[in-house]
C-alpha positions in Angstrom: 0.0 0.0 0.0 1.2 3.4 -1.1 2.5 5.9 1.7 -0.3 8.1 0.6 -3.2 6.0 0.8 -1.6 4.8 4.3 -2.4 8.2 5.8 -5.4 8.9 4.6 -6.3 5.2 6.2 -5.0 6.7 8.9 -6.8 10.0 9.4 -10.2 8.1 8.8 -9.5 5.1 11.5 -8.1 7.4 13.9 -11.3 8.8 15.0 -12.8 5.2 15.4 -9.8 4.3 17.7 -10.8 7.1 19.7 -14.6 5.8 19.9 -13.1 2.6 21.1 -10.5 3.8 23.5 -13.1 5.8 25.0 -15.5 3.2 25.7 -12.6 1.0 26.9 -11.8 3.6 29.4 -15.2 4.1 30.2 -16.0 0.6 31.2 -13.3 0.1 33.0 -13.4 3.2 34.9 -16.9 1.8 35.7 -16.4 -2.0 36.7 -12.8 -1.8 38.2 -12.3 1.8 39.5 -15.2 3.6 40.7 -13.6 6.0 43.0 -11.8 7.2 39.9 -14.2 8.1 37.4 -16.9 9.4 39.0 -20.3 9.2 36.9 -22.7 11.1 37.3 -22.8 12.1 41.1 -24.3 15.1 43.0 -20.5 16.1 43.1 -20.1 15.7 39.2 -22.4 17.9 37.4 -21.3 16.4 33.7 -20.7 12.9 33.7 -17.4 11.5 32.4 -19.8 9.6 29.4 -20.3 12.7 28.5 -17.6 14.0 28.2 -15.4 11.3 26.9 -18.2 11.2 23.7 -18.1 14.7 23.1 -13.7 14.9 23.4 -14.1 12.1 20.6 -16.7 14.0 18.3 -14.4 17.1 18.9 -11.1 14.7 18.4 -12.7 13.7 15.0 -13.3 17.1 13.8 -9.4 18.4 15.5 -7.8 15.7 13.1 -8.4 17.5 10.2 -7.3 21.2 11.5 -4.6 19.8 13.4 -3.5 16.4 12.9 -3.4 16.8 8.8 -0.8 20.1 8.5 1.0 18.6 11.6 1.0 15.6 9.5 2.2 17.6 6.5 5.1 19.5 8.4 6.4 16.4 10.0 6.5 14.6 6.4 7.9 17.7 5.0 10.6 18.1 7.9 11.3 14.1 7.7 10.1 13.7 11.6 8.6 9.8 11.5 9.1 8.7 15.1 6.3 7.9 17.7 7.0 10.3 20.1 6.7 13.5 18.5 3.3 12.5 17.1 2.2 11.3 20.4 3.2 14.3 21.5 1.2 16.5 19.5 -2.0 14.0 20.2 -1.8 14.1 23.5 -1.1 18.0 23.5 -4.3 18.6 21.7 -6.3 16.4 23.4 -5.9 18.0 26.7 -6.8 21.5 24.8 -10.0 20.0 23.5 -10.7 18.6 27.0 -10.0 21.9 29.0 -12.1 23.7 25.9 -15.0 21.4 26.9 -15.1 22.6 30.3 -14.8 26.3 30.3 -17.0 26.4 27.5 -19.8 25.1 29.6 -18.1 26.8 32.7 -21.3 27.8 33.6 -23.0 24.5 33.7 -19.8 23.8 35.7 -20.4 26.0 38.5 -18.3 25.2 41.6 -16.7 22.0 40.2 -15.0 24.1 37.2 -11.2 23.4 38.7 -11.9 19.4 39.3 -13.9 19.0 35.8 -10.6 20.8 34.0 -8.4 18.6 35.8 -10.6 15.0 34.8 -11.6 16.0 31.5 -8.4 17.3 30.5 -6.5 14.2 31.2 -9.0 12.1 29.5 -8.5 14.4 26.5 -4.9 14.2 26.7 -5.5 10.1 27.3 -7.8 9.7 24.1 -5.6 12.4 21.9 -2.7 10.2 22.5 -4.7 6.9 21.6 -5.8 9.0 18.1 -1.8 9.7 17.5 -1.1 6.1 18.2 -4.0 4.6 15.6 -2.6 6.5 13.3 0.9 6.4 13.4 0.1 2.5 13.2 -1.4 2.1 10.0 0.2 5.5 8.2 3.6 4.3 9.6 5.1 7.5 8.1 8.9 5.9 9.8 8.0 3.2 7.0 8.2 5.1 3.2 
């Protein structure tokens, strides 16, 4: 498969491996670690189901305004390592999750520094899973 056709795999699958990170966390944040992930309690206005599908609705729609030119410099710069794409993942994850809250810092109220803090890392968590989907199957390291 060309190099070409491998990234564009890449950008469409990405999102889905989001979806299914998501859920993955989800359920195990609700069978194994309850004190962790909080759903839906009197102290946490938005539950983290919530959140976690609207960070991958928002991840979907971030690949294309920031994964595809960062995916265009990197080729044109020669960077094809894991670690700077992670990087950049994770980075814009945890802006899309820290978006999520103060945008609806209202709705947040009191709970506005916790919410940043939870949603932010599961941003930066699922924005790292996107990187890593696709840096599988576009394997830019690979020409």
């Amino acid at each position: 498969m060309s190099p070409l056709r491998r990234k564009v795999l890449g950008f469409v699958i990405a999102p889905m491996g989001t979806a299914v990170a998501a859920a993955i966390w989800y359920a195990v944040g609700l069978l194994l670690v309850p004190k962790l992930i909080p759903i839906m309690s009197a102290a946490d206005p938005a539950g983290l189901g919530e959140a976690l599908g609207a960070i991958t609705l928002f991840g979907a729609v971030l690949v294309l305004f920031i994964g595809v030119p960062t995916a265009l410099v990197f080729a044109r710069r020669g960077v094809t390592g894991l670690g700077p794409h992670l990087l950049v993942g994770c980075l814009a994850g945890f802006v899309v999750g820290a978006a999520l809250v103060f945008a609806g810092a209202s709705y947040a109220g009191a709970h506005l520094a916790r919410m940043v803090s939870q949603y932010s890392t599961a941003g930066f968590g699922l924005g790292g899973a996107t990187a890593l989907v696709y840096w599988q199957i576009a394997r830019p390291d690979v020409a």
